[in-house]
N, C-alpha and C positions, 0 to 999 in steps of 0.2 A: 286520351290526353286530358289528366285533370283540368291542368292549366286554365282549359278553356271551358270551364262548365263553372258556372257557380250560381249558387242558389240566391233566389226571388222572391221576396213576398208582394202578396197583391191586395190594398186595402181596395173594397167596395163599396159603393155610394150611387144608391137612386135617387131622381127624383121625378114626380108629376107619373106613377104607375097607373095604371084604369084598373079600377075596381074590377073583381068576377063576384065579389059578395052580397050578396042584397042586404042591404041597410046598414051596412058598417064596410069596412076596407079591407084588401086583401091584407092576408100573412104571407108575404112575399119572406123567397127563397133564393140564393144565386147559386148558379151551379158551373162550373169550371169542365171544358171539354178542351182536348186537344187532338188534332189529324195525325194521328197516327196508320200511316200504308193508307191514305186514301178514306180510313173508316171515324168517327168519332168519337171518342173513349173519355170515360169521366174520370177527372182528377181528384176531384175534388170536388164542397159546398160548401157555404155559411151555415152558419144558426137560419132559424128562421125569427123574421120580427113580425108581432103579432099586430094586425090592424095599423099599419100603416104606408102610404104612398107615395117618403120621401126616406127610403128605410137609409139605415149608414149600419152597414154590418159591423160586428166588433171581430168576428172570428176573422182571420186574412187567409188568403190564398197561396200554397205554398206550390214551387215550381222549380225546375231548373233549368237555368239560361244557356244556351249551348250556343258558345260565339260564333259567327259566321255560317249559322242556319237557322234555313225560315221557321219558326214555330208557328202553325195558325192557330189560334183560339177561339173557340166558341163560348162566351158567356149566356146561360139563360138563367133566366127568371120567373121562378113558378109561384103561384098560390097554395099555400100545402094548407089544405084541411084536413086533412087524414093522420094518420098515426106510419101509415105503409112510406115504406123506403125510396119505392116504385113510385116517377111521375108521368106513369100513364096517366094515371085518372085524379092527374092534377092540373087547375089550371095553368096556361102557358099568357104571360106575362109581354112577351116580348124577349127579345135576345140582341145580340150585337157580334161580328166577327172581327179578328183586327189580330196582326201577329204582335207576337210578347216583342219582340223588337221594337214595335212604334209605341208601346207603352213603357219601356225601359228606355229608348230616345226621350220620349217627352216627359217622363218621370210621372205626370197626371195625364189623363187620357178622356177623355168623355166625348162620346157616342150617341145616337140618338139609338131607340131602341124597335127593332121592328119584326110584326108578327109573323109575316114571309117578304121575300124581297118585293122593293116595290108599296109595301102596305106598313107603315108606320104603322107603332103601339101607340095615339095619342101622340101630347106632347113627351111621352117619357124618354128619359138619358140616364145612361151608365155610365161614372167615372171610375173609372180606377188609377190605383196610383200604386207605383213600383218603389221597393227598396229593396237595395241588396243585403241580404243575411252575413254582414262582415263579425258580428256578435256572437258568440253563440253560448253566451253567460243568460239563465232564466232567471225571473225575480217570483220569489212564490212568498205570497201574501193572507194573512188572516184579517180580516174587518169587524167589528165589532161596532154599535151606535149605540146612546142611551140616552130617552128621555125627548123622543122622536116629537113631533109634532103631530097631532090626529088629525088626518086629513077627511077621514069618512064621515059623512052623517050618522051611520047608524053603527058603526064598526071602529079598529085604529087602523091606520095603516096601512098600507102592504109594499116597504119599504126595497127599494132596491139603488145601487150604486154604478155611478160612469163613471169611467176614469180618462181625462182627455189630457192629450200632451200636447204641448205649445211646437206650431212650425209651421213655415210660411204664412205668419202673420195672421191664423185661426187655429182653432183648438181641434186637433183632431182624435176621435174616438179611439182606444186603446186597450179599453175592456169596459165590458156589461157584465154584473154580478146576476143571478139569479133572484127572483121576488122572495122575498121571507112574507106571507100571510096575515097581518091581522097582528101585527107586531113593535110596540115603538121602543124595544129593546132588542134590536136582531143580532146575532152573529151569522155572519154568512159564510158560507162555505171555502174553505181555504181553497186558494188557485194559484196556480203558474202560469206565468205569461214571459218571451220572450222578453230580453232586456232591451232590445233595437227596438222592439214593436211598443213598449210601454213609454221608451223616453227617448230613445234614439241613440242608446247606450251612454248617452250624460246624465250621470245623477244628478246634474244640478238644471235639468230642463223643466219649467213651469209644468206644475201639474195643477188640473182643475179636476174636484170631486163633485160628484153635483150627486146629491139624494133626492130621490122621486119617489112618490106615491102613484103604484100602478093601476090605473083603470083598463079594465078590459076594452074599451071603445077607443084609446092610444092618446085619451089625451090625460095624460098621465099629470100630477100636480108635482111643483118642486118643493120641497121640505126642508132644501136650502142646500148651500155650496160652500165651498174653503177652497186656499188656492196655498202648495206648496209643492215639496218638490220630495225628489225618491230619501 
């Protein structure tokens, strides 16, 4: 019955993860499982974000809501140092369980995050937040900057772009471009992004762009902002 199924996105947001890295932070990962017959099956993951402990993924989680059954979800969160697919021989972060139903109730959700039951990850927490996929128009974009600010001591730049849409009274992440190198004239890579997921399918929702200079250590410099709309 169609009717009753319809598709779910799922923004992700840590924060306060524990390190597995010696002298810098992990590059935490979320990974999307659902109980399928009893067994665990992955849906899905984010990007990974590099060296940091309060990561806000820009990739979401995509799913389908089937009304009137329990879906359980497993979120975890790894440390990826590797290049391999496989998180065996990745650190484990912490996770969190909880069905797609109490997250699609409360629309935001956040969880504390724990290494087995019983043994809390630190003080770390997962939010998630649901929206239902009523859009299904993409917005695909070309970026271009020129005349960047030199953020490096001994180098320029190494510029990259967030794109955060206005809702419930904070600016929520929407998409992260990739780094362009050593650059204060970058074109970045053309992308499609959901039109729900970039504004909430109103082109006239507050958009904030914020340009940053990337440091590999995550504390990345701002090279400035503008605020407008699609």
């Amino acid at each position: 019955m169609a009717h009753c199924v319809t598709l779910v996105q799922l923004s992700v947001s840590c924060e306060h993860l524990i390190d597995k890295d010696i002298g810098s932070k992990s590059d935490p990962l979320c990974v999307l499982l659902q109980d399928v017959g009893g067994a665990w099956a992955e849906l899905c993951r984010t990007e990974r974000v590099r060296n940091c402990s309060s990561p806000e993924f820009s990739k979401t989680l995509q799913i389908e809501y089937h009304f009137e059954t329990v879906q359980k979800l497993r979120f975890g969160i790894y440390d990826i140092d590797n290049k391999t697919p496989e998180l065996g021989d990745d650190d484990f972060l912490g996770g969190a369980e909880c069905s797609l139903g109490q997250i699609v109730s409360s629309q935001t959700l956040t969880l504390p995050l724990m290494l087995k039951p019983g043994k809390p990850a630190g003080r770390g927490t997962i939010t998630v937040s649901a929206q239902e996929l009523k859009d299904s128009r993409v917005v695909t974009m070309e970026v271009e900057a020129r005349n960047l600010d030199k953020k490096d001591f001994l180098g320029k730049s190494d510029p990259f772009l967030e794109f955060f849409r206005q809702g419930d009274g904070k600016w929520q992440l929407a998409y992260r471009t990739e780094v362009v190198k050593n650059n204060l004239n970058p074109t970045w890579k053309r992308f499609s992004v959901s039109l729900q997921h970039f504004c909430g399918g109103d082109l006239s929702t507050p958009i904030q762009v914020r340009c940053s200079d990337y440091d590999s250590d995550g504390s990345h410099d701002l090279i400035g902002t503008f605020h407008t709309t699609l």
